[in-house]
C-alpha positions in Angstrom: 132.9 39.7 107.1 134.4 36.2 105.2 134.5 38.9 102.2 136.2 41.0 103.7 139.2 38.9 105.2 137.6 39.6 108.4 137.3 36.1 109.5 138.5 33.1 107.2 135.4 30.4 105.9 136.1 27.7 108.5 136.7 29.8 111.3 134.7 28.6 113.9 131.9 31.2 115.2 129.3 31.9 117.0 126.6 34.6 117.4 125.8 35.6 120.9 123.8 38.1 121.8 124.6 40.0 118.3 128.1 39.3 119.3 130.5 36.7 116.5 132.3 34.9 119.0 135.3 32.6 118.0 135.4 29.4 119.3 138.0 27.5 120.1 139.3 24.5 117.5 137.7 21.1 118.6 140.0 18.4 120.5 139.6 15.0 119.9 138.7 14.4 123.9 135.6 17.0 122.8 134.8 15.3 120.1 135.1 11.6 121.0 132.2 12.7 123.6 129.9 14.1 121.6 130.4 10.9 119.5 129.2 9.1 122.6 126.3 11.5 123.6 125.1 10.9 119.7 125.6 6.8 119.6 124.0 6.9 123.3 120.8 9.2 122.4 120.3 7.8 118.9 119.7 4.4 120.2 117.7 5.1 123.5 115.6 8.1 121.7 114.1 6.0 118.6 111.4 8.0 117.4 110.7 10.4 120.0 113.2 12.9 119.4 115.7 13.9 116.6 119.0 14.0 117.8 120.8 17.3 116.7 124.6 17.5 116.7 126.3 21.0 116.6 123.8 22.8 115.1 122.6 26.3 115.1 119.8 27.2 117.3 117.5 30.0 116.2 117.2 32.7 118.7 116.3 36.2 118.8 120.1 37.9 118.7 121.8 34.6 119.0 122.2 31.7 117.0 124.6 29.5 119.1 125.6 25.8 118.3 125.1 23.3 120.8 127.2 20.2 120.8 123.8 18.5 121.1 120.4 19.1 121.1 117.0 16.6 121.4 114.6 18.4 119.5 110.5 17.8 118.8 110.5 15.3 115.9 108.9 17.4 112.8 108.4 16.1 109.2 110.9 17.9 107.4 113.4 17.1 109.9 114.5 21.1 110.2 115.3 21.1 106.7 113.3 24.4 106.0 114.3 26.6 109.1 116.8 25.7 112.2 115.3 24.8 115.4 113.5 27.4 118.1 114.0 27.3 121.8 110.4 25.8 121.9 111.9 22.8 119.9 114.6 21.8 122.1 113.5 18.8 124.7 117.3 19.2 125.9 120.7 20.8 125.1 123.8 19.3 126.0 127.1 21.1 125.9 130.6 19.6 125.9 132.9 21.6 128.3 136.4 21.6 128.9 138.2 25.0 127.2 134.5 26.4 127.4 133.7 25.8 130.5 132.8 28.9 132.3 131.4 30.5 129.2 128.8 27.3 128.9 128.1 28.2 132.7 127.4 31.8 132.5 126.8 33.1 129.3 125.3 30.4 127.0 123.5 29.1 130.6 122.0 32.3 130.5 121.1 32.7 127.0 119.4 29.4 127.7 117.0 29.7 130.8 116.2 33.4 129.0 114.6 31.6 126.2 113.1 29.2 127.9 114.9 25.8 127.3 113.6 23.4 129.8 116.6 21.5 130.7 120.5 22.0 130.2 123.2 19.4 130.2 127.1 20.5 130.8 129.3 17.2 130.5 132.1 19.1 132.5 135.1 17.6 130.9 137.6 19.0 133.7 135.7 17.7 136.9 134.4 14.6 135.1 130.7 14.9 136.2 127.2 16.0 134.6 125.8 19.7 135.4 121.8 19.2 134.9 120.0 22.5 134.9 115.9 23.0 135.2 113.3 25.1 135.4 114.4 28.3 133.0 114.1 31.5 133.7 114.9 35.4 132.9 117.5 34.9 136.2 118.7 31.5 135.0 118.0 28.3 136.0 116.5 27.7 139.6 117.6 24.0 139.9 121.2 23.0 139.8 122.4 19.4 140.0 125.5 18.0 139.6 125.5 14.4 139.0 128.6 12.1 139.5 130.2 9.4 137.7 127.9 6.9 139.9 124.7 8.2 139.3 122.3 7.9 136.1 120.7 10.8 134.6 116.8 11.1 132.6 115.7 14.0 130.6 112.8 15.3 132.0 111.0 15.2 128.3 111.8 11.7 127.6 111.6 9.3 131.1 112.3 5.8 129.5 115.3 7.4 128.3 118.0 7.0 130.9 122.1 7.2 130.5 124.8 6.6 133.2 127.2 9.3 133.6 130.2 6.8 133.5 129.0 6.2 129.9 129.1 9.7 128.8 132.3 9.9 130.7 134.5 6.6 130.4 137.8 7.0 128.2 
C-alpha cells in the first residue's frame, strides 16, 4: 500500500482487527507522558520486566502499538519476533485524541486476548483507568484512580507509582 501511494512511509498506522487504522500525529502533552511512564517504570522495574515503548504487539488480526508495555524479560530482548499477549505483564495507553477508541476498541482487543491488566492515563479527565481480569466480554474490573491515589501492577507489587507522577505538568 506504501508502493502504491496508498499511504505515505511515516504515516502513522495501525492494524486492528485486519483493519490499517491512521492514527493521529503525536502531541508533545502525549509524548512528554509517555516520557514519564518510561523514566518512572525503568527505574522501579530493574530487572523484572522490559519496558516497551510504542511497539507492535503480535496478535492474531491485529498488531496494535501501545504507548507502553511491561513485558516478561526474555534473552533476546524481542529482537527475533515482537511480543504476544502472553508476554505483556501490563499495557498502558496514553489517551487524550484517542480516548474512546482506547476504551472500546483496543480495551476490547485487549481483555479478548487475554492481557491481564490495562492502564488508560486519560489525559482529558486527568486520572488513571486500571482494568483487570480479561475476558471475551472485556474487562470485569474497572477502577478509576485519581490524582491522590497510587497505583501497583498486579504482576510486579514492589512496583508502585503515584498518579500525580504520571500526571503532573
Amino acid at each position: 500500500m506504501i508502493k502504491a501511494g496508498v499511504f505515505g512511509e511515516d504515516d502513522r498506522l495501525e492494524l486492528i482487527e485486519g483493519e490499517l487504522i491512521p492514527l493521529s500525529p503525536i502531541g508533545p502533552d502525549h509524548a512528554g507522558h509517555v516520557n514519564r511512564l518510561n523514566r518512572l517504570f525503568t527505574r522501579r522495574v530493574g530487572g523484572h520486566a522490559l519496558v516497551s515503548i510504542q511497539n507492535p504487539l503480535q496478535m492474531a488480526r491485529s498488531e496494535p502499538q501501545p504507548d507502553l508495555m511491561l513485558l516478561r524479560s526474555r534473552a533476546d530482548d524481542y529482537t527475533r519476533s515482537h511480543p504476544k499477549p502472553n508476554d505483556v505483564l501490563l499495557l498502558v495507553e496514553v489517551a487524550d485524541t484517542s480516548v474512546e477508541f482506547d476504551q472500546t476498541i483496543k480495551l476490547r482487543l485487549y481483555a479478548q486476548a487475554k492481557i491481564p491488566e490495562v492502564w488508560i492515563v486519560n489525559l482529558l479527565d486527568k486520572w488513571v483507568e486500571v482494568y483487570r481480569g480479561p475476558g471475551a466480554r472485556g474487562y470485569k474490573e474497572k477502577r478509576t484512580v485519581s490524582l491522590k491515589e497510587s497505583l501497583t501492577p498486579l504482576a510486579l507489587p514492589n512496583v508502585t507509582l503515584k498518579v500525580r507522577e504520571i500526571l503532573s505538568a
